[in-house]
C-alpha positions as CSV (number, residue, x, y, z in Angstrom):
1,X,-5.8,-4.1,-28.7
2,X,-8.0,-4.3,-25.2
3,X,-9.1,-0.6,-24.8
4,X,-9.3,-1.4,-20.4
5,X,-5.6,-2.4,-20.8
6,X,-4.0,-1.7,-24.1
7,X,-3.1,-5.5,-24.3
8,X,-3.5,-7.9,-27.4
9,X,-5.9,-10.8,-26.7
10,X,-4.2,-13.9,-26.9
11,X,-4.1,-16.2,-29.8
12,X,-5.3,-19.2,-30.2
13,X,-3.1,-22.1,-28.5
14,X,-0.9,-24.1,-30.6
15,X,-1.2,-27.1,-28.7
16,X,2.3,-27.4,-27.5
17,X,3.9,-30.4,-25.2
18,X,7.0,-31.0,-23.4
19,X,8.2,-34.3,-22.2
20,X,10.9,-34.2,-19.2
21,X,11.5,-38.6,-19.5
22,X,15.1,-40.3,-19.9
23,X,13.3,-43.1,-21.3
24,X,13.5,-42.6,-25.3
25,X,11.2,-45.1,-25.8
26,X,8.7,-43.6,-24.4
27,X,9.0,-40.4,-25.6
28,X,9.2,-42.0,-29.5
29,X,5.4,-43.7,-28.5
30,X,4.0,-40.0,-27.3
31,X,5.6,-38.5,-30.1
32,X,4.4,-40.6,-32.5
33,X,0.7,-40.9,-31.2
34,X,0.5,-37.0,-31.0
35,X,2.0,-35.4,-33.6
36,X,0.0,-36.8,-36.4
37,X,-3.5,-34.8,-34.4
38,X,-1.7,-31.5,-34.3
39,X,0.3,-31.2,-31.6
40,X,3.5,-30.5,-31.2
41,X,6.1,-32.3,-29.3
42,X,9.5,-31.8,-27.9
43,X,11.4,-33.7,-25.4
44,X,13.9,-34.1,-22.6
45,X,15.9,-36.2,-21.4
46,X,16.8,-34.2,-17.9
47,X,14.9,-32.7,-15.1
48,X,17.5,-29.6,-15.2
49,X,17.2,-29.1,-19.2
50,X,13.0,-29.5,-19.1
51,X,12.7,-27.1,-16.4
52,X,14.3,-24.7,-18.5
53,X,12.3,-25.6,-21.5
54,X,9.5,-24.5,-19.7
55,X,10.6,-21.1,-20.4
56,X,9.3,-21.4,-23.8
57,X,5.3,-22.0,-22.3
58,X,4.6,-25.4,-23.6
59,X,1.0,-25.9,-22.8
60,X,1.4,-29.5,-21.3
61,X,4.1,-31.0,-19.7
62,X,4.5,-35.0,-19.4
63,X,7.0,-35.1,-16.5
64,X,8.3,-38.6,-15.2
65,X,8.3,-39.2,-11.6
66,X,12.1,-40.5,-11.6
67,X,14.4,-38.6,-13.2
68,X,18.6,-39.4,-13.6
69,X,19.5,-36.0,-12.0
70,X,16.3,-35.2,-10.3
71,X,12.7,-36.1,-8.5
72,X,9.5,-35.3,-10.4
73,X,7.7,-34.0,-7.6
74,X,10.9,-31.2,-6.7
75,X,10.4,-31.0,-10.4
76,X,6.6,-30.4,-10.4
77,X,7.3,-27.7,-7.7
78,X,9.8,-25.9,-9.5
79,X,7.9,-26.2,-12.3
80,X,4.8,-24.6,-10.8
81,X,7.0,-21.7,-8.9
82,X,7.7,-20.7,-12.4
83,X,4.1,-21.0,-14.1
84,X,1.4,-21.4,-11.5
85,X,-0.8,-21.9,-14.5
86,X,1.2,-24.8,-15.9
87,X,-0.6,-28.3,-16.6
88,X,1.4,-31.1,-15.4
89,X,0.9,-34.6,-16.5
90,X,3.5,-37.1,-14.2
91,X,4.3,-40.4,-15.9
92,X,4.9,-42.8,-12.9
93,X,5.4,-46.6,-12.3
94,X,2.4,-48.5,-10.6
95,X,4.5,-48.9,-7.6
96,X,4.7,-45.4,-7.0
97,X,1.1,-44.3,-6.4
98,X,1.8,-43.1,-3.1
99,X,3.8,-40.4,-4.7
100,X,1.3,-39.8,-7.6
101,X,-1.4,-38.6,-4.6
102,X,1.5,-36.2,-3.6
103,X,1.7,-34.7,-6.9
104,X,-1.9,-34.3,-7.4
105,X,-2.2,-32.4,-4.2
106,X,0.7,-30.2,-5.1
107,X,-1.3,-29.4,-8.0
108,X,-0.3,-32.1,-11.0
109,X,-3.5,-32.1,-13.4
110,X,-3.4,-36.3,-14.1
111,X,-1.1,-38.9,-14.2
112,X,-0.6,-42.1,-16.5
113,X,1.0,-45.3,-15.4
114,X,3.8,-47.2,-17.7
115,X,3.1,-48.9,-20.2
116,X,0.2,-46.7,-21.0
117,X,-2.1,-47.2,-23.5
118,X,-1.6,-44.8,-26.7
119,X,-6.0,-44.1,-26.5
120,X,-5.2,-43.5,-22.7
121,X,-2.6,-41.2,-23.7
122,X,-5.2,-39.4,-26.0
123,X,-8.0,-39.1,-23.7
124,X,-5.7,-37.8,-20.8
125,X,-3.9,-35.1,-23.6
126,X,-7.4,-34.5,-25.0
127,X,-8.5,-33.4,-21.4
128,X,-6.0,-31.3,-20.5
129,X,-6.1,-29.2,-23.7
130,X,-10.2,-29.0,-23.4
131,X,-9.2,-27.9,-19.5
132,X,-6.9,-25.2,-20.9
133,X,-9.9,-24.0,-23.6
134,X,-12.0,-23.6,-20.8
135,X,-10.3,-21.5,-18.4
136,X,-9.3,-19.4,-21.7
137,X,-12.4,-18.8,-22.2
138,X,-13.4,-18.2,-18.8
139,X,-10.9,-15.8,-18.6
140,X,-11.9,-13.6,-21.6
141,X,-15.1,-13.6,-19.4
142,X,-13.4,-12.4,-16.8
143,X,-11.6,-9.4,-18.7
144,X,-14.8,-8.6,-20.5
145,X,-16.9,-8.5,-17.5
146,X,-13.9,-6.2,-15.5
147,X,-14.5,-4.0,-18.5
148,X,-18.1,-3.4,-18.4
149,X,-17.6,-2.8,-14.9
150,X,-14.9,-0.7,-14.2
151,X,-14.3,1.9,-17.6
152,X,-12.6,4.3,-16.2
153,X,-9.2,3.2,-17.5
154,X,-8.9,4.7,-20.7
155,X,-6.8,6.9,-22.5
156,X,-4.7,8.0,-25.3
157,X,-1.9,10.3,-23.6
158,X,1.6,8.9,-23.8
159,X,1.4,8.7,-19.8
160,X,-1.2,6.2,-19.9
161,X,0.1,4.2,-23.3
162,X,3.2,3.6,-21.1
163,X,0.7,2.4,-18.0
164,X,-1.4,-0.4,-20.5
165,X,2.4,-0.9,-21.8
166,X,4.0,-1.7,-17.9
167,X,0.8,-3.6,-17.6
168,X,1.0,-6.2,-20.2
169,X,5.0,-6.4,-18.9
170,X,4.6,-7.3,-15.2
171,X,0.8,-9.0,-15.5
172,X,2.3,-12.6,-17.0
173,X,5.5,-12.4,-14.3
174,X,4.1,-13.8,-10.8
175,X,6.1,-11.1,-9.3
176,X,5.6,-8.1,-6.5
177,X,4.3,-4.7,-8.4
178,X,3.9,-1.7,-6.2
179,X,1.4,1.3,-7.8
180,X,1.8,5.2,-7.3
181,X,-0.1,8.0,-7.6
182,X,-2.5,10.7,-6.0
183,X,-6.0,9.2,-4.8
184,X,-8.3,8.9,-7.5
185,X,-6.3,7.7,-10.2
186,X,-6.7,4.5,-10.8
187,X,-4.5,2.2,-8.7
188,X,-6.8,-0.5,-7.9
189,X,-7.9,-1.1,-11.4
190,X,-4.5,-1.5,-12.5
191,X,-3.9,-4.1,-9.8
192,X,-7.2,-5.4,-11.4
193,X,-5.9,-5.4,-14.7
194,X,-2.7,-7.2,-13.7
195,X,-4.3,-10.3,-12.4
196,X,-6.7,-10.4,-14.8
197,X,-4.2,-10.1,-17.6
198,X,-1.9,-13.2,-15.4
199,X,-1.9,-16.7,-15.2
200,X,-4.1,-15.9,-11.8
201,X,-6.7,-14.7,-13.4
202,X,-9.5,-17.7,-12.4
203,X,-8.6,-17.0,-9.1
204,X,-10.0,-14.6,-6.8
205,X,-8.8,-11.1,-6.4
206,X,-8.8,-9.8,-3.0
207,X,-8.9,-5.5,-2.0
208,X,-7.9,-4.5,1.1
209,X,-7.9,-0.7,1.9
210,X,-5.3,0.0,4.9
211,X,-7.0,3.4,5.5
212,X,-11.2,2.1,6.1
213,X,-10.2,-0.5,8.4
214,X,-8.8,1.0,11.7
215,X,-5.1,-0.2,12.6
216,X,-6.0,-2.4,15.8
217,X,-8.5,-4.4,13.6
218,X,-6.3,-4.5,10.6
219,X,-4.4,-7.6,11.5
220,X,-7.1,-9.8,11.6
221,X,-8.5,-8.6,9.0
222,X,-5.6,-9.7,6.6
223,X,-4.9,-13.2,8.7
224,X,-7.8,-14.5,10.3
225,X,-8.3,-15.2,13.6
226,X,-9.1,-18.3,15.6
227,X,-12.3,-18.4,17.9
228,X,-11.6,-16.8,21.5
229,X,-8.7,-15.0,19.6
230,X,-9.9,-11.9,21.5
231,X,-13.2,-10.5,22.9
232,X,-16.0,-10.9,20.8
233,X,-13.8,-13.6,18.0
234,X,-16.9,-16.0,18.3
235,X,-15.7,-18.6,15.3
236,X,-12.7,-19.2,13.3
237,X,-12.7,-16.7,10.6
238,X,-10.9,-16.7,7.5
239,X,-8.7,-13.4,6.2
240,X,-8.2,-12.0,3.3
241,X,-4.5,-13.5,2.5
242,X,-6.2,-17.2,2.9
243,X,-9.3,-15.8,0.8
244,X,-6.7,-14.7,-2.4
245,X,-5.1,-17.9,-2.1
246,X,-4.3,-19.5,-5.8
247,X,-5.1,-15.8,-6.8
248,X,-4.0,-12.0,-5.9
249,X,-4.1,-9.4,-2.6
250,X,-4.3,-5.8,-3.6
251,X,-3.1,-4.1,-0.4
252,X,-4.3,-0.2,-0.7
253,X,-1.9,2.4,0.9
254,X,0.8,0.3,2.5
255,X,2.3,3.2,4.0
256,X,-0.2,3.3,6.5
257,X,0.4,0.0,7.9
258,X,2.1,0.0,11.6
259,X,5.7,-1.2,11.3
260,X,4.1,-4.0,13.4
261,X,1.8,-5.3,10.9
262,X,4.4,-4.5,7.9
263,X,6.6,-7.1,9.9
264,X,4.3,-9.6,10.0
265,X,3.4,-8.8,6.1
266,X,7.1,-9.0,5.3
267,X,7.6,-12.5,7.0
268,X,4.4,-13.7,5.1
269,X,6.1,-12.4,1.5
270,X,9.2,-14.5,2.7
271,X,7.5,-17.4,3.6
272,X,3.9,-18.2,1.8
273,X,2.6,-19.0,5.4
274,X,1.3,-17.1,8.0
275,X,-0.6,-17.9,11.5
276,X,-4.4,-16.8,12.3
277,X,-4.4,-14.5,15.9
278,X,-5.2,-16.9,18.3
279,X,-3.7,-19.7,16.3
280,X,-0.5,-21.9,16.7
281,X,-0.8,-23.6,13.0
282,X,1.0,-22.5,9.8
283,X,-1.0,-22.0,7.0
284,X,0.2,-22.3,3.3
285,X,-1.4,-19.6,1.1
286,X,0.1,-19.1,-2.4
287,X,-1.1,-15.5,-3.3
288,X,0.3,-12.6,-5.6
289,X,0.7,-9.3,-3.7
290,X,0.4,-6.0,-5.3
291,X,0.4,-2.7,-3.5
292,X,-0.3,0.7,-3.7
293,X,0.3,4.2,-1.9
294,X,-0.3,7.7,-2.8
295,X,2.4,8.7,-0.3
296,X,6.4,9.3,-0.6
297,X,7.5,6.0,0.4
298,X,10.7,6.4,0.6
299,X,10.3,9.7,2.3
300,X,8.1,7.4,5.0
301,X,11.3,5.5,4.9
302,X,13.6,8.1,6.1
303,X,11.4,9.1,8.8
304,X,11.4,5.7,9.9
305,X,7.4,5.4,9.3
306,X,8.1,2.1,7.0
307,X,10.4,-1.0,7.2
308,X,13.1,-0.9,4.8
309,X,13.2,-4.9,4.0
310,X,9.4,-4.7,2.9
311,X,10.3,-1.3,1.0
312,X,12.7,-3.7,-0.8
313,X,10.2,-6.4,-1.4
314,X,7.8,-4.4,-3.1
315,X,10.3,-2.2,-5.0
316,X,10.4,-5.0,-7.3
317,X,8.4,-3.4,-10.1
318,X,6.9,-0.1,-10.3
319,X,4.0,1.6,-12.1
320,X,3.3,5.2,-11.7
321,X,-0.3,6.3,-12.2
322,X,0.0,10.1,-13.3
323,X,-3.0,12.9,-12.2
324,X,-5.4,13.6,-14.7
325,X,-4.3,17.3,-14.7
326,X,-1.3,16.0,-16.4
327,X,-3.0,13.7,-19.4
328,X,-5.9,16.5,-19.7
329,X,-6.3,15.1,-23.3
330,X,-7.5,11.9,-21.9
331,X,-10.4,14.1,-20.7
332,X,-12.6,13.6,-23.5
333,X,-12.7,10.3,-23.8
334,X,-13.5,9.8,-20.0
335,X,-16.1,11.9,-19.6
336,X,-18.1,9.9,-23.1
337,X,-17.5,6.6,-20.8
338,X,-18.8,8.7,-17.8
339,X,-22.0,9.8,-19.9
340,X,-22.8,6.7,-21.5
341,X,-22.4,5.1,-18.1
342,X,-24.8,7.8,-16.1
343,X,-27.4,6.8,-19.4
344,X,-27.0,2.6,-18.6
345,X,-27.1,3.1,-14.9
346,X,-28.6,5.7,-13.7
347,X,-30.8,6.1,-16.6
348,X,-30.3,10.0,-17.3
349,X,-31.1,9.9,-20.9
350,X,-28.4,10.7,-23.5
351,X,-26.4,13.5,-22.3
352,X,-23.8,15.8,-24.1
353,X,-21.4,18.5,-22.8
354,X,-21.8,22.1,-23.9
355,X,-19.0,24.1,-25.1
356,X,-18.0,26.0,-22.1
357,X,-19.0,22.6,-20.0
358,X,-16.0,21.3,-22.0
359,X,-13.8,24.0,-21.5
360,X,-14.4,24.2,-18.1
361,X,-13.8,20.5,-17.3
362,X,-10.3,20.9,-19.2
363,X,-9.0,24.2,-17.3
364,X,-9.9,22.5,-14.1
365,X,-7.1,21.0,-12.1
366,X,-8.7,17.7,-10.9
367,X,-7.1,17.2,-7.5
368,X,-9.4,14.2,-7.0
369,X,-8.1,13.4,-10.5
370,X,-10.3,10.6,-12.2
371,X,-12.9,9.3,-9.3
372,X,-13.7,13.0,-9.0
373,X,-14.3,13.5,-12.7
374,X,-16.8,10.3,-12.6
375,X,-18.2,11.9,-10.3
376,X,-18.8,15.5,-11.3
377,X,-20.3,14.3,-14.5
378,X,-22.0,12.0,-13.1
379,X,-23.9,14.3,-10.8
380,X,-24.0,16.2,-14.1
381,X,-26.5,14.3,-16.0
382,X,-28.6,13.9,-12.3
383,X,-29.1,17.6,-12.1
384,X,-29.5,19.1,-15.7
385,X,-33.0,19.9,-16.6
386,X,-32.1,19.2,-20.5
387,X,-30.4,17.0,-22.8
388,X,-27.0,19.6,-22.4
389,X,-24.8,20.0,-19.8
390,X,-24.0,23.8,-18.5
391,X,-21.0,24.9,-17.3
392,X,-22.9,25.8,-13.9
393,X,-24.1,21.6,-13.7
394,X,-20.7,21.0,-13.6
395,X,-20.7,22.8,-10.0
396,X,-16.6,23.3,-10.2
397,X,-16.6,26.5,-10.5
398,X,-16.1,27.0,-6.6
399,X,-13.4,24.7,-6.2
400,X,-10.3,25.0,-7.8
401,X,-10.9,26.1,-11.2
402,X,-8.9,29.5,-10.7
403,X,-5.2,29.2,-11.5
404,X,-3.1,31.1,-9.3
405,X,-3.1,34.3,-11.2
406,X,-6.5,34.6,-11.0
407,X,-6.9,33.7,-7.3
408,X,-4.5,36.2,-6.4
409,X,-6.0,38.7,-8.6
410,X,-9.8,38.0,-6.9
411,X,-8.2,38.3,-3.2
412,X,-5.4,41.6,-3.8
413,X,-8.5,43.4,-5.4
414,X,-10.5,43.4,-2.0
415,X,-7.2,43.6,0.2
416,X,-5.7,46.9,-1.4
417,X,-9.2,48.6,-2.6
418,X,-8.2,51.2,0.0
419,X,-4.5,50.8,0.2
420,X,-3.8,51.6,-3.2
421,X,-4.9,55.3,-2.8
422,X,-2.4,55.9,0.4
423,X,0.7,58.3,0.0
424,X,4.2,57.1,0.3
425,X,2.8,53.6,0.9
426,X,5.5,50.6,0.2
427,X,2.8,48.8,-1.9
428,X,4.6,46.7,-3.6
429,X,7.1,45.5,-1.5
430,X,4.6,45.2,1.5
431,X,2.4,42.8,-0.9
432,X,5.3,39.9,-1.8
433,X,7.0,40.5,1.9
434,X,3.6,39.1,2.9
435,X,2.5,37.0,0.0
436,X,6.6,35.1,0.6
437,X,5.8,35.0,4.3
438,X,2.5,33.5,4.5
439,X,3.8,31.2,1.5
440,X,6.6,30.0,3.8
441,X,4.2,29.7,6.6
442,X,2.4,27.0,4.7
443,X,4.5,25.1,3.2
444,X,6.2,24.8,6.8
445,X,3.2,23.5,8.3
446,X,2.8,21.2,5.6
447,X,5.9,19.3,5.7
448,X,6.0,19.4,10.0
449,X,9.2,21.8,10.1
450,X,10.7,19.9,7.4
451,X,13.6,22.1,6.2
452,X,14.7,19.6,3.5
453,X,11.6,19.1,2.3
454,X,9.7,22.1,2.2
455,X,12.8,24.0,0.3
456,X,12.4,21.2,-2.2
457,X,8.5,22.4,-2.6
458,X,9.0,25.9,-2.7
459,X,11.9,25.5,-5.4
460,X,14.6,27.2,-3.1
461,X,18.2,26.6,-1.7
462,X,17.9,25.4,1.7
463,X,20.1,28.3,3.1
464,X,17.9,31.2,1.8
465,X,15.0,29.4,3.1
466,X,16.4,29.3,6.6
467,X,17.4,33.0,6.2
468,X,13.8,33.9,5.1
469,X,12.1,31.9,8.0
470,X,14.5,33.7,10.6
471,X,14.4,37.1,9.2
472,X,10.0,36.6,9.2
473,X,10.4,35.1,12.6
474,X,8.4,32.0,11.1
């Protein structure tokens, strides 16, 4: 199983062909010139019957141009909707070569004119099938190289088994996936395991982070823009969504998107096409979107901060990233990835954690979950003098290592040093009057006056939170 993804490399090709051709003639001379070298062949006789037999991955398909309930090249495109990855071989007349030019720039891999040769058959099979070896291969490249790059995605917590397990799920559909969670945990390297996991993979994989690139700017950043588009657009300039075409767009926080660029995303999703600013022509681009947010989207909804149709379009699939405070026994095995990385990279030496290092690292609560726990250790193996890492390297002490008990111990000790020693002084009920009041306050502020919401936080009914903030005049 791939440790980056939890996926099971793939096996080695069984050489399977399909044949969509009424003509049982010819399917009895392909059948009979490739079976005896291995491969195996299955036929049939209608364009609605060998679209679904596509279903069980053949690794070829022979498709004739002419079908009895059918065209080849609606065919082809169905065909391809289905498995962008799919090698198509059309079997056409000589008359029809106009057509064949069409299907080779709708993405057919050859064509063969009747009667065909059987050693032309060969060849053209033998091709395709040394075509598919390659990109395998170039593909495990691909997913080796994105490991040696990016190995932070690890873990053994049931939280993360079920992440690698919704990964190998969605990565083979050509479908929309949105990804959750806080910043830091991961998303983008999920969306980088998905397309490199899908029939994409050999194409390029676009990022685009909504929150760098300031909203005015953001448009032309994701469609290109057309010289003299506006002031300082000196040349036609391609965006990202025609740069990820034949491959994947990983959109970054979608939720901070202006409803008028979420329109113009939405009518891309519908359509494949989209216009450059400045431009009047449509421009095809076939590209897998996946997107992420660490916000409540359909919170953002309700307060009418995000368009409801493109909430729907990327509600498709989901994968929810949890915080590293919650898979704390995934620790462990991050920080010996972090370590060995600091040594390769940054050329530290070997480096190991001492004992109350360790225990530090797992009482902490990680709000910038796993970037910020590269990045302590990291700035770890800089600092240390020795071979061992202290507790005080680890420089989280200051931050949020206390739990709540313990901050409120450290702050009530200074606040009531000379209270506690007053007569007839309401101590305790003074002390949680004010603790509940400046609690409320917070949470208030937090969530903008948010009634709803912040009762949901503070684990209250809504009425006694409305009686609380008009009895402390909040």
């Amino acid at each position: 199983m791939d440790v980056f993804t939890g996926i099971r490399p793939a096996r080695v090709m069984d050489k399977k062909i399909l044949v969509i051709d009424d003509d049982v003639s010819i399917t009895g001379v392909i059948k009979k010139t490739l079976e005896p070298g291995g491969y195996k062949v299955i036929s049939r006789t209608k364009l609605a019957s060998g679209i679904r037999a596509v279903q069980n991955s053949p690794h070829v398909i022979l498709l004739d141009l002419v079908l009895p309930d059918g065209d080849g090249l609606e065919g082809l495109r169905e065909i391809h909707a289905f498995n962008p990855d799919a090698v198509v071989i059309m079997i056409t007349a000589p008359a029809r070569i106009q057509s064949m030019i069409t299907a080779l720039e709708e993405g057919a891999y050859d064509y063969i004119e009747k009667p065909f040769e059987v050693e032309e058959l060969r060849i053209v099979i033998e091709k395709a099938f040394r075509h598919l070896a390659l990109k395998e291969e170039l593909r495990g490249l691909k997913k080796a190289k994105l490991e040696t790059e990016h190995p932070h995605m690890t873990g053994k917590s049931p939280w993360m088994f079920k992440v690698f397990k919704d990964i190998g799920r969605v990565a083979p559909k050509d479908i929309t996936v949105l990804i959750t969670g806080e910043s830091g945990t991961g998303k983008e390297l999920v969306a980088k395991a998905i397309h490199y996991n899908s029939k994409r993979s050999l194409g390029p994989f676009v990022s685009v982070n909504s929150t760098s690139i300031p909203g005015d700017l953001l448009e032309s950043e994701l469609f290109g823009y057309k010289k003299g588009a506006f002031p300082g657009a000196v040349s036609d300039t391609k965006g990202k969504i025609e740069s990820a075409n034949g491959g994947t767009l990983f959109l970054d926080e979608i939720a901070e998107m202006d409803l008028g660029l979420q329109a113009k995303l939405l009518r891309f999703m519908q359509g494949n096409e989209f216009t450059p600013l400045g431009g009047n022509t449509l421009i095809k681009a076939d590209v897998r979107i996946i997107g992420s947010t660490n916000r409540d989207l359909p919170e953002a909804l309700s307060k009418g901060g995000f368009r409801e149709d493109l909430y729907r379009r990327f509600d498709v699939v989901r994968i929810k990233l949890p915080p590293l405070r919650m898979r704390k026994e995934d620790i462990p095995l991050l920080v010996k990835k972090f370590l060995n990385d600091a040594a390769d990279k940054l050329e530290t030496g070997g480096k190991a954690l001492s004992r109350e290092a360790n225990a530090a690292l797992l009482k902490y609560d990680w709000p910038g979950n796993v970037r910020e726990l590269e990045n302590v250790i990291k700035r770890a193996c800089v600092l240390s003098a020795g071979a061992v890492i202290s507790k005080k390297d680890l420089l989280i002490e200051d931050n949020n290592s206390y739990s709540v008990k313990e901050f409120l111990e450290e702050k009530l000790k200074r606040y009531l040093k000379d209270m506690a020693t007053a007569q007839n002084f309401n101590l305790y009920g003074t002390v949680l009057t004010e603790v509940e009041k400046a609690l409320i306050s917070i949470i208030m502020r937090e969530t903008n006056g948010n009634q709803l919401q912040a009762s949901k936080i503070l684990g209250i009914n809504r009425n006694t939170l409305r009686s609380k903030i008009k009895a402390y005049k909040i």
